[in-house]
Phi, psi and omega in degrees: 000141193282170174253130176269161172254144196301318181263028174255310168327287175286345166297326199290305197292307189311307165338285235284284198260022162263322188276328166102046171263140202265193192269304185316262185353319173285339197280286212300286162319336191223356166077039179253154197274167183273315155316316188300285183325298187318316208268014156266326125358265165330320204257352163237019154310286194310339189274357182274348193250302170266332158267137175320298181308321187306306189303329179253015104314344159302278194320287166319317149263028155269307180334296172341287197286285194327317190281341187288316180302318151200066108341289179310296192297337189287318170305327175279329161294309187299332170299314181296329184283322184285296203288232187056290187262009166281331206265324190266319173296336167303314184298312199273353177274308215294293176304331177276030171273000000 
């Protein structure tokens, strides 16, 4: 079994649970088994339950990834409102010939 460096680690978990990159992806991108990644996962869900610091860093990169979620969705509205009204300014061209 390979040995991880502690901050290889907490990056792979920071991946996972602030950006919402899922374990494959991460197995893949960094060539670590999807188990391994779980039980780190695992292991600092769990270090969030007896330490405080642990907890608001935990706490802080689910905020984080809700608010990227939306964002993203707000970014998605705002694209569909642009071609929308790129769509109706064609129209309103079309009708006045």
């Amino acid at each position: 079994m390979r040995n991880y460096e502690l901050e290889f680690k907490q990056k792979i978990v920071r991946l996972n649970l602030e950006e919402g990159r899922t374990l494959k992806r991460l197995s893949e991108e960094y060539e670590v088994s999807k188990a391994s990644i779980s039980i780190w996962v695992s292991s600092c869900r769990q270090k969030c339950q007896t330490n405080q610091e642990t907890k608001e860093e935990h706490d802080y990169m689910k905020e984080n990834r809700k608010m990227c979620k939306q964002l993203e969705k707000m970014e998605n509205k705002n694209q569909l409102l642009k071609k929308w009204k790129h769509s109706l300014r064609k129209k309103s061209i079309h009708q006045g010939e």
